[in-house]
N, C-alpha and C positions, 0 to 999 in steps of 0.2 A: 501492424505496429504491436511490441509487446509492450506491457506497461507492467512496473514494478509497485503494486500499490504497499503503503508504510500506515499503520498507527503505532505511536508511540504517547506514554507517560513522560511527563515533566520533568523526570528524573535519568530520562535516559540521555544519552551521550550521542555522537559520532560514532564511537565502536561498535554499541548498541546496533544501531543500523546498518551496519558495515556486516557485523554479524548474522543479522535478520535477512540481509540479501543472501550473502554467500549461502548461507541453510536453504532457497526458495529458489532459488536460481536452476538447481538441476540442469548448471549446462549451458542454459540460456543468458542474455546478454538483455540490458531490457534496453527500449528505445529512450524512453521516458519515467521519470521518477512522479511520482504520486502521492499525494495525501489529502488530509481533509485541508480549507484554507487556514484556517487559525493554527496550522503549527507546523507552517512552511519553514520557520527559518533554517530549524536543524540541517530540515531537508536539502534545503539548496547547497549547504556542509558538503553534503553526500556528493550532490550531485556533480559540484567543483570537482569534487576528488573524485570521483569515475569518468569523469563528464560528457555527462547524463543532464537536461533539462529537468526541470524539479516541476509541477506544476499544483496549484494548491485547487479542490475541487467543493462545489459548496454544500453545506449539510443537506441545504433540500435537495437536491441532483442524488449523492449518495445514499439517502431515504429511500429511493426510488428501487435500487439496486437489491435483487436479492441474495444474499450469501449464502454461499455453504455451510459454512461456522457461525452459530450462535451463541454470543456471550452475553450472558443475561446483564453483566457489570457495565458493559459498553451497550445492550441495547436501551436499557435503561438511561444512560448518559448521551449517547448519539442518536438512538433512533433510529440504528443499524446492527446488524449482527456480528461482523465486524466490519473495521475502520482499513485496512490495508484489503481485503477482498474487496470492499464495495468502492474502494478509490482507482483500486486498479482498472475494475470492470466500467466505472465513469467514465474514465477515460481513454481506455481501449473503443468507447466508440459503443455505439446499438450493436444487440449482435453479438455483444464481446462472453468469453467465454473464459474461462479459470483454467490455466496452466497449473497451478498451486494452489490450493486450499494455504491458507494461512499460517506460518512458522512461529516461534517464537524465538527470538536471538536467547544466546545462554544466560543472561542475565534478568529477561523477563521482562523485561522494558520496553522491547518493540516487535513489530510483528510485521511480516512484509508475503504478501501474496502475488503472483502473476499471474497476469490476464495476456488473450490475445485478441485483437479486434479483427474482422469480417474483412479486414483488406489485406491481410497477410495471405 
């Protein structure tokens, strides 16, 4: 399974995200969309209009996860390095590995990484 993981700021959009895939994508097509719980709903936006399941994953679970990108803004705030690596890799399952290091869409708003899980 790939998994497209997403963090995004309060200010970002659809487009936002829309942008943050197509930059992370290299090609790939993800199975499922990703992010932290508290700020699913954009996401499910996304996932309507590629459609793609959206699924929201929880702080502690993403805690757990280590990323390749560390942003001291977000580890300070989430308790992760980042927010779209370490939803992707939750969800991609134990095992799961980084397709993408972290993007950021051209507006700076979101950021979207892929992961692949142990059973692709």
């Amino acid at each position: 399974m790939i998994v497209a993981g997403f963090g995004y700021r309060s200010g970002a959009t659809l487009d936002s995200l829309r942008d943050a895939y197509r930059r992370a994508r290299l090609g790939q097509e993800a199975d499922v969309l990703a992010t932290v719980e508290d700020k699913l709903s954009l996401l499910h936006d996304l996932g309507a209009d590629i459609r793609r399941p959206a699924v929201g994953i929880s702080s502690k679970f993403m805690q757990v996860q280590e990323t390749e990108t560390v942003s001291e803004v977000v580890l300070a705030a989430r308790g992760v390095g980042s927010v779209a690596e370490a939803a992707a890799l939750a969800a991609a399952g134990p095992g799961a590995q980084l397709l993408s290091t972290r993007v950021v869409s051209e507006d700076g708003r979101a950021t979207c990484a892929f992961a692949i899980g142990e059973d692709e």
